[in-house]
N, C-alpha and C positions, 0 to 999 in steps of 0.2 A: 504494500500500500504506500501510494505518496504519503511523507512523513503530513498530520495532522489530519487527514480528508480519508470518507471512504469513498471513492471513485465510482457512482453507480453507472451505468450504460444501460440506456433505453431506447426505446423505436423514435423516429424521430416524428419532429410535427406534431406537438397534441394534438392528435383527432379520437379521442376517447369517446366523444358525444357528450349531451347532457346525459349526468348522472339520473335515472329513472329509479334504475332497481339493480340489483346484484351486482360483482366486483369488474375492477376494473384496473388496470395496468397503473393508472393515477392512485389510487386508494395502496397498491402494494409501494408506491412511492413514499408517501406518506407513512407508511410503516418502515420504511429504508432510513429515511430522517429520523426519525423516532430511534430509530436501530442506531443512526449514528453518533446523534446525541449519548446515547445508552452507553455508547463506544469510548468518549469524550472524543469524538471526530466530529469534522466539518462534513457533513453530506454535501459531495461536487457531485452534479447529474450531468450525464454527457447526453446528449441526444445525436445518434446513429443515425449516418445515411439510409439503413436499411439493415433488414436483422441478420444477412450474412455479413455484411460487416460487424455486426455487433459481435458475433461473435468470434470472428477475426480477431479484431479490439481485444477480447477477454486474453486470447491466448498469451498474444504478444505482449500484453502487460499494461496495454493502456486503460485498464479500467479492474476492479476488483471483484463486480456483481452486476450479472445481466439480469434486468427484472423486466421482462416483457410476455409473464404469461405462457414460459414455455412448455412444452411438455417434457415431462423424464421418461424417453426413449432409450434403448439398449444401445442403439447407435451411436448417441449423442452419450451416453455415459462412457464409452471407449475415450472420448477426447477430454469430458467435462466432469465434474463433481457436483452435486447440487445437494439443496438444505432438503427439507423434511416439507412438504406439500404445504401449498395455501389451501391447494383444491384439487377435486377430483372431476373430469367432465368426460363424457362420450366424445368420439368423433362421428360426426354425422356426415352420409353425403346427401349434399343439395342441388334439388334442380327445381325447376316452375313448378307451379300446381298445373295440374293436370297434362305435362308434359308426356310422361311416359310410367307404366306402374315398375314403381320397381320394389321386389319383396324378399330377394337374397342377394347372397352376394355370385349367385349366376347368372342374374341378372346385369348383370354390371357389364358384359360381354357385348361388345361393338359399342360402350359408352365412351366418350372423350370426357374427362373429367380435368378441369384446369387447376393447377396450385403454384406454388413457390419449389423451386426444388429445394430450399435451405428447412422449408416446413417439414413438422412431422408429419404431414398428412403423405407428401410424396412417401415417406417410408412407409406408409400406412397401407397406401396404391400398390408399393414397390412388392410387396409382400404380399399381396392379394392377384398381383398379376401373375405371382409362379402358379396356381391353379384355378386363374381366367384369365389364362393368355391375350384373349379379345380385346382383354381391359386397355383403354388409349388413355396415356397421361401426356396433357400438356403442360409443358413448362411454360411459368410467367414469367415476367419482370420483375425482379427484388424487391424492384420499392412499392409496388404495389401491395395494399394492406389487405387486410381478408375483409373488410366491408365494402373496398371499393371490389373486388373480387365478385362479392354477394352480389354486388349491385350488376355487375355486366350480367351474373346469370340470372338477375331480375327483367332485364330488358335483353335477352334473347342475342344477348354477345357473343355469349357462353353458355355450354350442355350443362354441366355439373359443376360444381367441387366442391370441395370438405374444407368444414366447419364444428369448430367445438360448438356443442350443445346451448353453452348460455348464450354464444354470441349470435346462433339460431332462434333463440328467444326474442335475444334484445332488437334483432332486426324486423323481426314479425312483423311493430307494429309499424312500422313507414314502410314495408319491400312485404307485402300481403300477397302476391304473388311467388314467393317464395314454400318448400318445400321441405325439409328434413324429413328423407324419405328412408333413411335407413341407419342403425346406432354401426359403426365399422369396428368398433373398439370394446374393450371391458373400457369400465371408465379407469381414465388414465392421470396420473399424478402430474399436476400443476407445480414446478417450483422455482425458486432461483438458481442461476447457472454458476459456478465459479471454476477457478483454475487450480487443476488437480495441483496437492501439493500444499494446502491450503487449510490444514485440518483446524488449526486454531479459529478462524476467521469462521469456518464452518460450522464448529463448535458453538462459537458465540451465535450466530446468529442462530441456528438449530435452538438455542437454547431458547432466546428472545422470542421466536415464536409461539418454543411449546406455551412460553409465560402470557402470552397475548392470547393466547387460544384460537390462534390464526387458523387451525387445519380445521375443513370441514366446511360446507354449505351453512348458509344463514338460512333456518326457515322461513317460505314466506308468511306465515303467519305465527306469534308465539304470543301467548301473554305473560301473565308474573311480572311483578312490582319491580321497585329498587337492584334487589340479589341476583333475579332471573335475570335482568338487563346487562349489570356487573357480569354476570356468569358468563351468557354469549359475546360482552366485550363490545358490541356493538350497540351506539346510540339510532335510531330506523326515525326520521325524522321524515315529515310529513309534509310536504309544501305546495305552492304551485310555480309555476313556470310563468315570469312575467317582472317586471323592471322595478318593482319594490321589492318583492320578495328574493328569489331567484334565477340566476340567468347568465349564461354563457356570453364572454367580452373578449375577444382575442385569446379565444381559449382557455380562458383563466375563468374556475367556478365565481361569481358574485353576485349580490345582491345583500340587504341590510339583515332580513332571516339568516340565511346563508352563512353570514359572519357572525351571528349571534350564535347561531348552536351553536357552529365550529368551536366555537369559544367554551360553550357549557362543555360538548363533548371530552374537550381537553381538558379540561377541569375535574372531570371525575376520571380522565383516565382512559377514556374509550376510541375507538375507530367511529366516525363520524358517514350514514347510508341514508342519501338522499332517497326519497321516494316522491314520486309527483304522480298523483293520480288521473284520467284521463280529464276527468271537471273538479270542478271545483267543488261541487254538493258531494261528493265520494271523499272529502276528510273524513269527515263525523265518523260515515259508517265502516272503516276502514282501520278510523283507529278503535274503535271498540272491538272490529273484529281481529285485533291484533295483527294488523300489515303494517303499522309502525306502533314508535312509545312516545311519543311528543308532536302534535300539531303546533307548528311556526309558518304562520302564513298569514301575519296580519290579522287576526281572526277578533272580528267586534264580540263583546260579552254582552249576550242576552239571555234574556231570560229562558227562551223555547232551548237553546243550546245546554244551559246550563239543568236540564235536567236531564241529558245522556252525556256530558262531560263534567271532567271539574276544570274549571280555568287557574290557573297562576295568577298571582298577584297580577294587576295591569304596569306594561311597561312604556306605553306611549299614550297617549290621547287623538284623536282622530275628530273634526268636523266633519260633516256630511257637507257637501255642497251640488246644489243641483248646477248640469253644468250645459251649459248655450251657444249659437253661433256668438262672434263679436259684431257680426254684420246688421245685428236686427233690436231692438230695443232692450234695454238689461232688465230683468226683471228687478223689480226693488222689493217683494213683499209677499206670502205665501197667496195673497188674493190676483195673483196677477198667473200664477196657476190655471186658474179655469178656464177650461178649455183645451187646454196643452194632453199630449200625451208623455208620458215618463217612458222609457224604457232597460229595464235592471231586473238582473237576476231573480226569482225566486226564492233561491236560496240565499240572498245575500240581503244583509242589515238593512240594508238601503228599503228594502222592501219592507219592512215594518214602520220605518219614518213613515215612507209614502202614505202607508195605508192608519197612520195616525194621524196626518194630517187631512188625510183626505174625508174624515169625519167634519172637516167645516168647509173642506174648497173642491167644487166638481171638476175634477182631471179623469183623464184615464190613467191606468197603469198597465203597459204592455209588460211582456214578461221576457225576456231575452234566453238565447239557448243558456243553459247552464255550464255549454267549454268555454263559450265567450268570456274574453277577460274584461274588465272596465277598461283598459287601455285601448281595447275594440271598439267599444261602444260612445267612448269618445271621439275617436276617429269617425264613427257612421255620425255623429253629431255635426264634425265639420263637413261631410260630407251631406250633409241632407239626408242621409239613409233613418236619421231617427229627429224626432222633433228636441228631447230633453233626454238627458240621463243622469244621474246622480253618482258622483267621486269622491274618495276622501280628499282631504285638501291635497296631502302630498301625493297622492296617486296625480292630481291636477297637473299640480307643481312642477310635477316630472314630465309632463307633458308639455306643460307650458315653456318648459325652454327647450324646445324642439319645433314651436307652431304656436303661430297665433290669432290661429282663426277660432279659438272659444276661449272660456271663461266662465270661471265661477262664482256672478255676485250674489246667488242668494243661498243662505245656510238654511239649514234644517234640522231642528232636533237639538237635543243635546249634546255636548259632543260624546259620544265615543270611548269609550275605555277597548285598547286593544291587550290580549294576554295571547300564553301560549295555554295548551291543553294536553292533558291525559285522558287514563278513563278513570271510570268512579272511584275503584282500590285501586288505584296506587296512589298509598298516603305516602309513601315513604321516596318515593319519586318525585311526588308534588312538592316536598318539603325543600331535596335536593333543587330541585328548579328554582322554588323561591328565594332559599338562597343566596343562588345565584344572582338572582335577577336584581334581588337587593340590594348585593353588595356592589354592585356593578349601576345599578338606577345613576340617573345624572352624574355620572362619574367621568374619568376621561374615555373607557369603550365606548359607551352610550353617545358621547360628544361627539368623538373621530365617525362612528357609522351611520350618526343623524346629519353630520355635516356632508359626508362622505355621497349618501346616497339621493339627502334633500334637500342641501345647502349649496349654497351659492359653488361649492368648488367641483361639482360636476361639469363646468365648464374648467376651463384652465387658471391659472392660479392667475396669471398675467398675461396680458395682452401689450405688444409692442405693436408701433404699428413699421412696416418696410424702410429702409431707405431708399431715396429717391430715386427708385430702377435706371437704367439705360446715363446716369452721371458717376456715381460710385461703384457701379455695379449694379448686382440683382440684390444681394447681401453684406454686410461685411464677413462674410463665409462664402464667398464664391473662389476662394482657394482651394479651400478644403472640400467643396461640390466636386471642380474638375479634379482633384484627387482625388477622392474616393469613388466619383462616377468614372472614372479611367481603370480602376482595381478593378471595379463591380460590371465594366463594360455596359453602363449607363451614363446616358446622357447627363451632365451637372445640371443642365436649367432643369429637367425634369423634378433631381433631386432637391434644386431650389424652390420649385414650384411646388412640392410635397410639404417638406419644411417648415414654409409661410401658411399653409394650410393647417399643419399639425401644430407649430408654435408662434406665427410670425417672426420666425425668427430669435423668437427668446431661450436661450439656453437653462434658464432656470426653473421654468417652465414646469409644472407639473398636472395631470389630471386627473380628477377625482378616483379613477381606477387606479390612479401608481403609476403613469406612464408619466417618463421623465426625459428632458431637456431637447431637442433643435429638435430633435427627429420622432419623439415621443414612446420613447420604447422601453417596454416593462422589462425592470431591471430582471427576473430570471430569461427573458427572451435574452436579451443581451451575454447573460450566463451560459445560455444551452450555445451559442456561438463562439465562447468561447472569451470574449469581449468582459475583464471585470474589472475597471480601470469605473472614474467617477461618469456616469451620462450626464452629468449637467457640464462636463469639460465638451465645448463644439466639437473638439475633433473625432473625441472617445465619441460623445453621440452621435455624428455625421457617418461615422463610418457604423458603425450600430444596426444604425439605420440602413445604411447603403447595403450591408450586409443584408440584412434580414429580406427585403425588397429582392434582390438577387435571388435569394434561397427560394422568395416565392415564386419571382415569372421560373425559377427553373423546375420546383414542384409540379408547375402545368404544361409541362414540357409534352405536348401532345402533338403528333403529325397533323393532324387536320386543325389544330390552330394555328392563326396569324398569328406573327409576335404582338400585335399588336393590340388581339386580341388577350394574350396572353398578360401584357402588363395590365392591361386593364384588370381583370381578374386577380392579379397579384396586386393590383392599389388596393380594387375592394376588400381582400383578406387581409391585408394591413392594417385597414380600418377596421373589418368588422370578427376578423378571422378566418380562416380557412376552410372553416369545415361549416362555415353560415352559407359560403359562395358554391360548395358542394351541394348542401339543401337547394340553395336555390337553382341550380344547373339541373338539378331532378326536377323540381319544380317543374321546368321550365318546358323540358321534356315531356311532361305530364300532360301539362294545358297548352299545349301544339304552341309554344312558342322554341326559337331556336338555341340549345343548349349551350353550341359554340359561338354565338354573339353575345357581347354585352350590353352596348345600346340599345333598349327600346324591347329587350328579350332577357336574358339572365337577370337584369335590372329590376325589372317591372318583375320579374318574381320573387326576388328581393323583396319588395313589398308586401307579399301574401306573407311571410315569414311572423308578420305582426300579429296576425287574424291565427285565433286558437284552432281553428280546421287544421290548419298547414300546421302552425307551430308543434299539435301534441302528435303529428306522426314523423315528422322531421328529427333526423339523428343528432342536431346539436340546439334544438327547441327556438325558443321564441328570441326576435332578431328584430330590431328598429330597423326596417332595410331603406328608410328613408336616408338614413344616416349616410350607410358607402354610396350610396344611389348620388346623392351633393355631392361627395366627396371627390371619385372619379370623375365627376362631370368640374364639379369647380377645378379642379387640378389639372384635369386637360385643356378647361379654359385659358389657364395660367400659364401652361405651357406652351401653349400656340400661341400667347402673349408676349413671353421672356423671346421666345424664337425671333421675334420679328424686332426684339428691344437690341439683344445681344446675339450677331453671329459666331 
């Protein structure tokens, strides 16, 4: 091991997806840290061009521990040594529904079945083809991942290929034309890979596990209070998918929930298992029937609720505000109601305002789907799709600095008490929470992730405004542009024109997610490059930046892309991440718009990412696609600007 650091090595790119339900390659990271601290090492995570290089990597010594999910094959144990299982899973092979029946493995005979040669599955094939000779294996590309894999043989790219069993699950619910038509395997040991020779390192971490009670499937449903929770080590936290609570940002898990459990989990000790139910009216019944131990999701205390939950203390307070075009007269008073139609959940608080009020003023109250988020039905507000709908203030607020075509002048009701919840017995859990929540209430966490998610620094901390293009230059950093766009074999105005988009130019710069200085890049992005010098230094963050942008037009390295199309692509997953512009490419493909365009086709499906239809079957969930949507278009504005300022 490098002296002070355990070296771990991983797949590159987080494309994990939103966290739904069961493990995931991020979650055994997170146990790695854990591991290293345990160690008193620094956890250094390398991110691999791809997993035969990762394991390259191991041999040679650049790294200490592959944690990518792999299988303990016989093959692979001739070269490697590995710890004691996180997991056990089937390998499955997959092809369409209703493509072909297939019920043995004699069946398999005249199939083309596609994988990775570095995978266990090729060994899997490899071993199955000495008696069904028939059996056709294609080799893929390395850097292809087993979901973009899943995905060709969801759209008829590809016959078959194998997949571990959860990740057959996890795909179901976005790739429904998918099949897991047959188990190829007993189920087979999930663990970490290391370099023979190793037995101390081994040891230790063998150990850490058994301590963690890492082996073994989480059930999906368990109850038992406090002990049972402690027991399985895992906190199953209950949420929804949407821009106050939880939500995917450049690949990085966030939202204000989000950060709060993480925080409780850590606290007692636990491994931290998002769950997002398909709507939003499936918490309640969900956590009673033990598929998580904690509702965090913003959830208003009422009365009808609190006779099948108990709530925690309240941690925030919430108004109601009914919410309107800005184009049409503000409403000032509940009597300016009649007539109006409301439109809000059923299940949601908002709906017993209404219908308390509406005991003095004649409205309607329409009742909205129940996946609909309020951030939907905002949007159908500015659009005319709905006359009125009712938001908490900061659910508004969040909106409001992205769009200013509504507004919420009139309140309603009292305000709001928000808590998290359990179910009825667990006294001894409820106490653990409150606690928490106590000691923590108006404190500095409470501060940083009310400021963080609903205060003013969800924009950038600071805004400069340019210097005077085409006389100084484009920047005072158009040195360090044509430097590092010369490394990166990008154009500098480009990366100037990026720059002034992501900082105007301010290297001190910071944004409410953490992303920091010229180029705005979240300090582990900058880490997994390699890059750990200060980003708020131009140079450190120019090339950061120049890097990372590289990394991406080269991730979409695809023959029937332009380049041109390709950068565009690679700005939007800059912005919004990589695996949002994925979703949306499927998207796009879906509603007969064109997959390999950006303008006016991958873009415009970028938008549907917002609307909970799209969002809960999409692999990296709910997505501002307005957001990259300005972002590539202002940036190529800027750049065909700088072109004609500076040749």
């Amino acid at each position: 091991m490098e002296r002070g650091y355990l070296r771990i090595l991983t797949p590159p790119q987080r494309l994990e997806g939103l966290e739904r339900r069961g493990l995931s390659v991020e979650l055994d990271l997170r146990m790695a840290e854990k591991l290293a601290r345990s160690l008193n090492l620094k956890p250094m995570i390398i991110r691999m061009k791809d997993r035969s290089e990762m394991l390259a990597a191991l041999l040679d010594g650049r790294g200490d521990v592959v944690i990518a999910r792999l299988a303990r094959t016989p093959l692979r144990e001739k070269s490697f040594d590995f710890t004691v299982p996180t997991d056990r899973v089937h390998e499955m092979l997959v092809i369409r529904t209703g493509e072909t029946e297939i019920n043995t493995l004699n069946d398999l005979d005249g199939l083309e079945v596609a994988v990775r040669e570095s995978s266990s599955f090729h060994e899997t094939l490899t071993g199955i083809r000495e008696s069904v000779p028939g059996l056709k294996i294609r080799l893929l590309p390395e850097e292809l991942d087993t979901e973009e894999i899943l995905y060709r043989v969801h759209e008829g790219e590809l016959q078959a290929t194998v997949a571990d069993e959860d990740m057959v699950r996890e795909t179901a619910g976005y790739m429904p034309g998918l099949f897991g038509a047959l188990k190829l395997t007993r189920k087979r040991p999930i663990a970490w890979a290391l370099r023979k020779g190793t037995p101390e390192l081994r040891n230790a971490i063998d150990a850490f596990l058994y301590e963690q009670a890492f082996t073994g499937d989480i059930p999906e449903k368990a109850m038992g209070d406090l002990a049972a929770i402690r027991e399985r080590q895992v906190l199953r936290v209950l949420t929804k998918n949407n821009s106050a609570t939880y939500f995917m940002h450049r690949g990085e898990q966030k939202g204000f929930e989000y950060e709060l459990a993480r925080e409780l989990a850590d606290s007692l000790g636990l491994r931290l298992q998002i769950i997002v139910p398909p709507r939003g009216d499936l918490l309640v019944p969900w956590l009673r029937e033990g598929r998580g131990d904690l509702i965090a999701a913003a959830m208003t205390v009422t009365p009808e609720r609190e006779r099948e939950i108990r709530f925690s203390h309240p941690y925030r307070e919430e108004t109601e505000q009914v919410v309107q075009r800005t184009d049409e007269p503000a409403l000032t008073g509940p009597q300016d109601l009649a007539g109006r139609t409301v439109v809000v959940r059923r299940s949601s608080s908002y709906r017993r305002s209404l219908e308390k009020l509406q005991e003095t003023v004649g409205f309607t109250i329409a009742d909205a789907p129940e996946e609909m988020e309020t951030e939907e039905l905002i949007a159908g507000v500015a659009e005319g799709l709905c006359d009125l709908t009712v938001a908490d203030r900061s659910i508004l607020e969040i909106e409001r600095q992205y769009r200013n075509d509504v507004h919420g002048p009139l309140t309603i009701g009292a305000p709001g008490r928000l808590a998290w919840a359990v179910r009825q017995d667990n006294e001894n859990f409820l106490l653990e929470v409150n606690l928490f929540l106590d000691q923590h209430y108006r404190g500095t966490l409470f501060n940083v992730l009310e400021n963080r998610y609903f205060g003013d620094s969800r924009r950038l901390v600071r805004r400069i405004e340019p210097s005077s293009a085409g006389k100084a230059g484009l920047s005072p950093y158009d040195h360090l542009f044509r430097k590092h766009g010369k490394k990166q074999k990008l154009d500098w105005r480009l990366l100037a024109a990026q720059a002034y988009q992501e900082s105007r130019f301010d290297p001190d710069a910071e944004s409410w997610a953490g992303a920091v200085g010229v180029m705005q890049v979240m300090p582990e992005t900058a880490r997994e490059m390699g890059i750990t010098g200060d980003l708020t230094d131009p140079e450190v963050g120019i090339e950061a930046g120049a890097r990372y942008l590289r990394r991406l037009i080269d991730l979409f390295e695809e023959d029937q892309l332009a380049p041109s199309v390709r950068l565009r692509f690679a700005l939007g997953a800059y912005n919004a991440g990589r695996g949002h512009v994925l979703d949306a490419r499927r998207i796009a493909r879906s509603t007969g718009r064109d997959p390999d365009r950006w303008f006016d086709h991958v873009e415009e499906a970028m938008l549907l990412l917002k609307k909970a239809e799209y969002a809960s079957v999409a692999r990296f969930g709910y997505c501002r696609g307005d957001q990259p949507r300005n972002y590539v278009r202002d940036i190529t504005d800027r750049y065909l600007s700088y072109t004609q300022i500076v040749n």
